[in-house]
N, C-alpha and C positions, 0 to 999 in steps of 0.2 A: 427344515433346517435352514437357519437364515445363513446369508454369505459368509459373516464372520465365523459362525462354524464350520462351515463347509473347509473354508482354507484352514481354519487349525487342523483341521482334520487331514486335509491333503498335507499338508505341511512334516507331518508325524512320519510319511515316507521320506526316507533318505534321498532318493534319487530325486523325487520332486522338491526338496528343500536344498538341495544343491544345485536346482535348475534354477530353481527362485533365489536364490541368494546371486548366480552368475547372473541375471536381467536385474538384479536391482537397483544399479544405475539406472537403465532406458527406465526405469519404471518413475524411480526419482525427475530424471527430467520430465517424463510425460506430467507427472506432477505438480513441477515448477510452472512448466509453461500457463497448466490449466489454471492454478493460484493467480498468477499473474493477470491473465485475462481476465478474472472472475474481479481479483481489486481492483483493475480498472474499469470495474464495472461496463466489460464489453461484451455482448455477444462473440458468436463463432465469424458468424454474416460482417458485422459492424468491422473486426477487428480483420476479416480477408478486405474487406473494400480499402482502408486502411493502408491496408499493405501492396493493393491492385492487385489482388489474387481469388480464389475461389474459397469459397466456404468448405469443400473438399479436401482442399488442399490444407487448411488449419485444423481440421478435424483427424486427418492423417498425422498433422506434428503430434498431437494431442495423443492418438493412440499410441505413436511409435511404433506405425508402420512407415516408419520415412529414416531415410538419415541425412538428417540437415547438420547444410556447412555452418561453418561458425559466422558467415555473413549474413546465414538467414536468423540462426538464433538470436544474433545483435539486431536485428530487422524488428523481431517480434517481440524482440525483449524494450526496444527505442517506443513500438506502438502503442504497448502499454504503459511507456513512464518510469520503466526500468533500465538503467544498464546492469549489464551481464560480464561478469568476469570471472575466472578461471581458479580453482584452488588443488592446490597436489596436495596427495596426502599418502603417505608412503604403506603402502600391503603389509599386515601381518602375515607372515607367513610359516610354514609350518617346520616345524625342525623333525 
């Protein structure tokens, strides 16, 4: 079973597609950042020296095991040739 099976398949439980729908923000930015670094045709390595930080460190943004201020986002977002700015977009919610 290749991965895109695997997750439709997780996905078909309720409880798992409502965990996965509440992380899919962090998952969206994990996302972004990696896009980002990838058109700037940077490494993980290239774009921490960049920044004077560790490759561990941009690999944790990356997973989203971190929760980065909006000074570091703008940080990483500046290394790669990006600015970063903010959009609201208002919950459907349920009646």
């Amino acid at each position: 079973m290749n991965l895109k099976a695997l997750k439709e398949q997780a996905l078909q439980n309720p409880e798992v597609k409502a965990e996965y729908d509440r992380l899919a923000p962090e998952f969206e930015l994990a996302n972004t950042l990696i896009t980002m670094r990838q058109q700037a045709g940077l490494t993980q390595d290239e774009l921490a020296k960049r920044l004077h930080t560790q490759k561990s460190n941009i690999s944790r943004l990356e997973r989203g095991d971190s929760n980065p201020g909006w000074k570091t986002l703008q940080r990483y977002a500046k290394a790669c040739g990006f600015e970063l700015s903010v959009q609201a977009q208002r919950h459907k919610t349920a009646v």
